[in-house]
Legacy VTK file of the C-alpha trace (Angstrom):
# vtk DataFile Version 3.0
C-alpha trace
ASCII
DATASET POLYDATA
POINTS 204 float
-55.380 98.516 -8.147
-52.140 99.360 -10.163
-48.683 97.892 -10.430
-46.410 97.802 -7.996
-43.380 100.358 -9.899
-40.038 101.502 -9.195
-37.306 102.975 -10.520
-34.481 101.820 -13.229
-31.814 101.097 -11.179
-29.396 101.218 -14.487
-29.200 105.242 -14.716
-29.691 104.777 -18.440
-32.261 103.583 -21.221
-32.666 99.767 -21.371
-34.370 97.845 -23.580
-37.699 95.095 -21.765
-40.789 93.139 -22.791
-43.387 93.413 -20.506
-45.285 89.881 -18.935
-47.353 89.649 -21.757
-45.258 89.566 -24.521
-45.657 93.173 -26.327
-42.797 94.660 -28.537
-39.858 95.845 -26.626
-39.952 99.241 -25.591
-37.259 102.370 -24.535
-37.180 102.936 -20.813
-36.026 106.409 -20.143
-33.378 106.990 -17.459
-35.806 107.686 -14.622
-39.025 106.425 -15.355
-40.560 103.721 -13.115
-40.783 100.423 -14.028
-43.567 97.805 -13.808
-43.648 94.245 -12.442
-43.700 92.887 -15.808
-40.577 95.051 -16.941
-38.753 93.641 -13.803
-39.228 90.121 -14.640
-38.035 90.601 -18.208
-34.735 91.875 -16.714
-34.751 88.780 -14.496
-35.104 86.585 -17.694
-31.972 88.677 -19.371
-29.782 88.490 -16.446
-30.374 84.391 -16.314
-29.411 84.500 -20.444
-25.934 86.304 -19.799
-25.262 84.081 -17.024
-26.176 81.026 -18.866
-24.012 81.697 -21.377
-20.950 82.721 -18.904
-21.464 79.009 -17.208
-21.672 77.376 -20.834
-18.465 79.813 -22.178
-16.517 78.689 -18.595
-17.615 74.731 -19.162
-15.969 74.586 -22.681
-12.835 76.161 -21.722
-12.118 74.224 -18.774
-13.113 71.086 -20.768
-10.374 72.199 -23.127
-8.226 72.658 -20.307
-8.723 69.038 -18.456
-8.303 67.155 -21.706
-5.117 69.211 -23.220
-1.735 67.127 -22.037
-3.293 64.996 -19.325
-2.164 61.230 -21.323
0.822 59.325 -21.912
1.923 55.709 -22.939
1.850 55.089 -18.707
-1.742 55.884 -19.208
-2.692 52.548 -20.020
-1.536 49.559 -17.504
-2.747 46.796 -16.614
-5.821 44.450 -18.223
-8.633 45.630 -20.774
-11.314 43.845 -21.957
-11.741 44.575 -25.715
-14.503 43.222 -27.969
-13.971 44.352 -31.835
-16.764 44.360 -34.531
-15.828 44.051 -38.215
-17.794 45.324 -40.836
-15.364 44.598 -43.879
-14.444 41.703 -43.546
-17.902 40.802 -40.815
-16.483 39.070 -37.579
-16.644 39.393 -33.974
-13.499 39.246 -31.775
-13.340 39.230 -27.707
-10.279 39.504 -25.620
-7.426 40.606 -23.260
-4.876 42.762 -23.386
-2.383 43.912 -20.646
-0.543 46.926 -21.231
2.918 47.700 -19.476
2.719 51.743 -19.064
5.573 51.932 -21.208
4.346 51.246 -24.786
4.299 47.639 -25.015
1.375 44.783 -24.687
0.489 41.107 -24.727
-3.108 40.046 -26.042
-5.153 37.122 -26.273
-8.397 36.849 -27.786
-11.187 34.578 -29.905
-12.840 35.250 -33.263
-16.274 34.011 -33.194
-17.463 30.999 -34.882
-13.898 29.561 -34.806
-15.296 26.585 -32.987
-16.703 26.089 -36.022
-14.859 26.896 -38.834
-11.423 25.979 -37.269
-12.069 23.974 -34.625
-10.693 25.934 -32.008
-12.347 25.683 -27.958
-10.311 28.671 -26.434
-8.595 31.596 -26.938
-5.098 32.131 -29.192
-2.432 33.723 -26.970
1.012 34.519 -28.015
0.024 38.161 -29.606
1.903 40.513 -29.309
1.840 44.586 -29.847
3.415 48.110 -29.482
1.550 51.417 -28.488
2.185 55.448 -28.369
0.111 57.939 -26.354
-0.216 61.555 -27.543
-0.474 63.970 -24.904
-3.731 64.745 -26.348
-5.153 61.130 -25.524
-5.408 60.049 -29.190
-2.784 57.223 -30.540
-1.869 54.402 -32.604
-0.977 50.752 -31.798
0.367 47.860 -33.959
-0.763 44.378 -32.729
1.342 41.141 -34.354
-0.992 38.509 -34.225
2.212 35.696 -34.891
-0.037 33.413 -36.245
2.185 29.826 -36.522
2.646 27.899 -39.563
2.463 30.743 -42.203
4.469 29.874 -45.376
7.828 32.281 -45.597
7.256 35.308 -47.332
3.718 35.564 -45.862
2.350 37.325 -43.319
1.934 36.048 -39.570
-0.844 38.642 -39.103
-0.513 42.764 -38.665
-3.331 45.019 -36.978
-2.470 48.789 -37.529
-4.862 50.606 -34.994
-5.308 54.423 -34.556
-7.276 54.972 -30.919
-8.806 57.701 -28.651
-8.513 57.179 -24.787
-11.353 58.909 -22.194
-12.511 58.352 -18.451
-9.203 59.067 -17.878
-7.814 55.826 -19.145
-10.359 53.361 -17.948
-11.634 53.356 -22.196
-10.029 52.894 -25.206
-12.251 53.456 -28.197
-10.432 51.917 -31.520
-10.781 51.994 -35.032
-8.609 49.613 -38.039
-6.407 51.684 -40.057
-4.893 48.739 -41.873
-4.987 45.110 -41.627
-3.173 42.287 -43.230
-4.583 38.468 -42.050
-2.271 35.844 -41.540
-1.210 34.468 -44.382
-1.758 37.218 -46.541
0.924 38.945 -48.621
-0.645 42.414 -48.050
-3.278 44.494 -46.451
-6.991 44.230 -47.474
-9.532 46.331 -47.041
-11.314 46.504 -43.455
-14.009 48.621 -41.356
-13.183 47.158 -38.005
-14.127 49.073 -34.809
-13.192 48.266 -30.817
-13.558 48.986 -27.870
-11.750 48.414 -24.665
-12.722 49.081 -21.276
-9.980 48.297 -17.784
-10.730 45.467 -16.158
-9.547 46.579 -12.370
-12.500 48.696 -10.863
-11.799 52.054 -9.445
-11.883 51.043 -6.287
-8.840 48.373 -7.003
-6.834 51.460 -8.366
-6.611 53.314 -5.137
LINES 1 205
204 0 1 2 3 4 5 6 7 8 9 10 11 12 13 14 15 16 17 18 19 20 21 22 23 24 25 26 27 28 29 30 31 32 33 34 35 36 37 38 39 40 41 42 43 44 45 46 47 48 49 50 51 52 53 54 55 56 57 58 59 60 61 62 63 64 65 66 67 68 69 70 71 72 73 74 75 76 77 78 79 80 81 82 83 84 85 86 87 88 89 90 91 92 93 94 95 96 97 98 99 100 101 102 103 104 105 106 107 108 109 110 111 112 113 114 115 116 117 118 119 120 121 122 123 124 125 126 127 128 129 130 131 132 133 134 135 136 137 138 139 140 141 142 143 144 145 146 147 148 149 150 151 152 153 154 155 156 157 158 159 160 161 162 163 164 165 166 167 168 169 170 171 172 173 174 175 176 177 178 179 180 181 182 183 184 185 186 187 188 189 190 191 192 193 194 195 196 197 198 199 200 201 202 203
């Protein structure tokens, strides 16, 4: 029995591999067309519109993350835990931003138990951040470590950051960092990240 055929509906000559993979072949404006033609224009119709959803995704991906963040971005508590590389360390902690560029911290290095004899975390840190509209920014945290001789430093973090799930994560990297009592910066691969403590169900 033959093919079911039918006509190009296009009015013009279009280009289709039959079902079993041959070379592609001319149809003439007229000419029927078999059930293997048909489901190669199926297969190029589901191409173009793949790539008009994937095209459409980007752009409003562009769209949602252009000029949606600002310092009142980040409020309230985030958990942070911080792995160094140069110099190796661990860190945990707190900090609480205000919405309006300013924080408090606390945290604990691991192994100070240890090597310094201290059972819980130092508090009394103290920091500064900016927001870019684009969600990217930078933060300075003052660690005000006590007892430093004058002339030395109480402990600086310089941070550069990148904010997503619309402000619930803050993913960090060490730009510069000079240890208390230090009298400048030394080198550092440090990474963080933070993550808000409040669930989204608290925020509504």
């Amino acid at each position: 029995m033959s093919e079911p055929r039918r006509l190009n509906p296009e009015g013009g000559d279009a280009p289709c591999v039959d079902r079993i993979g041959q070379n592609e072949a001319m149809v003439p404006k007229g000419k029927l067309i078999s059930f293997g033609e048909r489901r190669c224009d199926m297969k190029r119709s589901l191409w173009k519109a793949m790539l008009v959803a994937a095209v459409g995704s980007s752009v409003l991906s562009g769209t949602a993350w252009a000029g949606t963040c600002s310092n009142a971005t980040l409020q309230g508590q985030y958990a942070f835990g911080v792995t160094g590389y140069t110099p190796p360390g661990v860190v945990t902690g707190i900090k609480i931003f205000d919405g309006n560029g300013n924080f408090t911290q606390r945290d604990y290095q691991g192994d100070s138990l240890r090597t310094m004899g201290q059972p819980d975390f130092s508090t009394g840190e103290t920091g500064t951040y900016t927001v870019h509209s684009n969600c990217t920014g930078s933060m300075v945290i003052n660690l005000n470590a006590p007892g430093i001789p004058a002339g030395l430093s109480t402990g600086v973090i310089k941070i550069i950051f990148v904010i997503s799930d619309g402000g619930r994560h803050i993913h960090e990297v060490v730009s510069e960092f000079t240890p208390p009592g230090a009298a400048g910066p030394v080198p550092t691969q440090t990474s963080a990240d933070d993550w808000k403590v409040a669930s989204e169900e608290d925020q509504q």
